[in-house]
Steps between C-alpha positions, in 0.01 A plus 500: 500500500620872418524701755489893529608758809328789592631791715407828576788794524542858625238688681133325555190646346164359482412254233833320546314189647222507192777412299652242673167317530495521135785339416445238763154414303614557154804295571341173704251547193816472276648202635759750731636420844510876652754582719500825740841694551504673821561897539598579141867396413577444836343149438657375251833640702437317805302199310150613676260322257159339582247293302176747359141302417160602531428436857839742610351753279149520603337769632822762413322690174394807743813496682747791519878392489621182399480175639869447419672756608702765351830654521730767367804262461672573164728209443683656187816698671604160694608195321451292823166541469438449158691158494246396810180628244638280266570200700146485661332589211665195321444264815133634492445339139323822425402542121446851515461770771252759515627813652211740616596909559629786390776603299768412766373150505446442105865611468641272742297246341613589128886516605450178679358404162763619286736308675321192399449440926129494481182512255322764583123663425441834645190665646472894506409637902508831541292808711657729313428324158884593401593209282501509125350245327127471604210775551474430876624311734293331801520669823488877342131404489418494855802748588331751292159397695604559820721782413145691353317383825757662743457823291125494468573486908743794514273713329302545767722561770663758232171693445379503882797662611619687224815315411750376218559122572774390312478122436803293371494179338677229398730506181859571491580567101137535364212641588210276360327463843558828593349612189220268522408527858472898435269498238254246673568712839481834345804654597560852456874431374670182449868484470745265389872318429412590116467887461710719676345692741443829590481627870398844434225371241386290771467802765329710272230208373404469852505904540228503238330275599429670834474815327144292292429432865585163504695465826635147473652295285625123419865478354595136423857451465729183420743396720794529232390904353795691543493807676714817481698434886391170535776234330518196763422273420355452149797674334801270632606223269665377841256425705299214472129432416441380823637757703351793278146425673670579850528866451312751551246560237464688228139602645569631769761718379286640241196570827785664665605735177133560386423671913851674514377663195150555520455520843190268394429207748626177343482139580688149365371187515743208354311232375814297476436110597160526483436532190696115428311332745127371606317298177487566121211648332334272271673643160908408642319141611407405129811690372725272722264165444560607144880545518551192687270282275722624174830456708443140466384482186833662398707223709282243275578626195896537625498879491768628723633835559129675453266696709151482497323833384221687510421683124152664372361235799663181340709337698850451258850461566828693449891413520571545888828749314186729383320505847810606725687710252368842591209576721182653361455829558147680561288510143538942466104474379406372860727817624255747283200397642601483844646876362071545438423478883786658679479791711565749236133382356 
């Protein structure tokens, strides 16, 4: 019998276990023994497998997380660690591995690949929708959701006491959900990693707003917009992805700028964590069930070093190379009609 692993990399975000159930079903269905890698890479380091079937995978489609695990663990700067991915994935008798995240994950996976260490399908995860390669990937779904609920919340608060409440949100190079999340929220002014911006534009937005009588507003910011003063720690090639999440943020800088020169009362509420966690809404649970179901159809058919996509809501694949080569940057058209609704309207 073939047999194909399954792990799940980098940060969680819901929709991560839809997927897995797929491939468990699609795969028994196939004539696959499904084997679970523990916390991303760090599995296949450390030989952390365990057997997948229906009964281990019941009950998990509404699930946050992942019922595997995850990890940051890039194996590609040691060789010890590559040589044990190699050696366990041989003793495994794996046929192929599917490797489920984002773009740190499906490059690991296509250097591994490369190499000729494993064979490897990849499936596009992502809150921030930054991968090339597909439309959308699962989890921006419900991070958007969630993201538009907290800021249908704020509004209030914002309006009662005549306040700007700056909210930040996830997304480090791109601002999709940022983007996204302030249209469906109605923010006043959304800004992000894409177009420069602007501090005195900002003040004087908000100024005229007040000046229409409108004595609050919503800014939604991502957490990787680059601000005049602020440079840690987006802007350091030397610090790693990890750690740039332990600063300060970029929010609360910008509440602090926006009061020091308006001398208007201003809030910041990170969204952070949040929006990764709890379950996924019903579109990223047939986007993943989709994704995982075509993962193994590509293993069948002995397609290797592809991603699953999403494109004009058929679900294709791309070369992995295509997926991770440069992230996908915010469509300018969504941009202009966000442009329609902000506070200069």
């Amino acid at each position: 019998m073939r047999k194909i692993g399954i792990l799940t990399g980098g940060a969680d975000c819901p929709g991560l276990n839809s997927v897995i159930r797929a491939v468990v079903r699609k795969g028994m269905q196939e004539g696959f023994v499904i084997t679970g890698v523990k916390n991303g890479w760090l599995g296949l380091i450390e030989n952390d497998l365990r057997v997948l079937d229906v009964k281990s995978t019941t009950g998990i489609l509404d699930k946050g997380g992942t019922i595997l695990g995850t990890s940051r663990i890039n194996p590609m700067s040691d060789e010890e660690q590559i040589k044990k991915i190699k050696e366990n994935y041989a003793r495994s008798g794996m046929d192929a591995l599917i490797a489920i995240g984002g773009e740190e994950t499906l490059k690991v996976g296509l250097a591994l690949h490369k190499r000729g260490i494993i064979q490897v399908v990849g499936v596009p995860k992502s809150i921030d929708n930054a991968l090339s390669g597909t439309d959308y990937a699962f989890g921006f779904d419900t991070a958007v959701n969630v993201a538009t609920e907290c800021i249908d919340r704020l509004h209030t608060t914002a309006e009662s006491h005549h306040r700007i409440m700056v909210v930040e949100v996830m997304g480090l190079y791109t601002g999709w959900l940022a983007v996204h999340a302030g249209i469906a929220g109605g923010a006043d002014i959304i800004l992000i990693p894409e177009i420069p911006v602007d501090l005195e534009q900002v003040y004087e937005l908000l100024r005229e707003r007040h000046k229409r009588g409108k004595p609050f507003s919503i800014v939604v910011i991502s957490e990787g917009t680059k601000l005049e003063g602020y440079s840690l720690p987006h802007s350091d090639p030397n610090v790693a992805l990890i750690e740039k999440r332990r600063f300060g943020s970029v929010g609360e800088y910008l509440a602090k700028a926006i009061e020091d020169n308006t001398n208007y009362e201003t809030r910041v509420s990170v969204l952070g964590y949040i929006l990764r966690g709890g379950s996924p809404t019903s579109f990223d649970r047939v986007l993943g069930t989709r994704f995982g179901v075509k993962a193994v159809e590509l293993i069948k058919e002995n397609k290797f070093g592809k991603m699953v996509s999403l494109r004009e809501n058929k679900i294709r694949f791309v070369d992995m190379e295509e997926a991770v080569r440069e992230r996908k940057q915010v469509n300018m058209d969504l941009v202009d009609i966000a442009n329609v609704f902000s506070a200069r309207n």
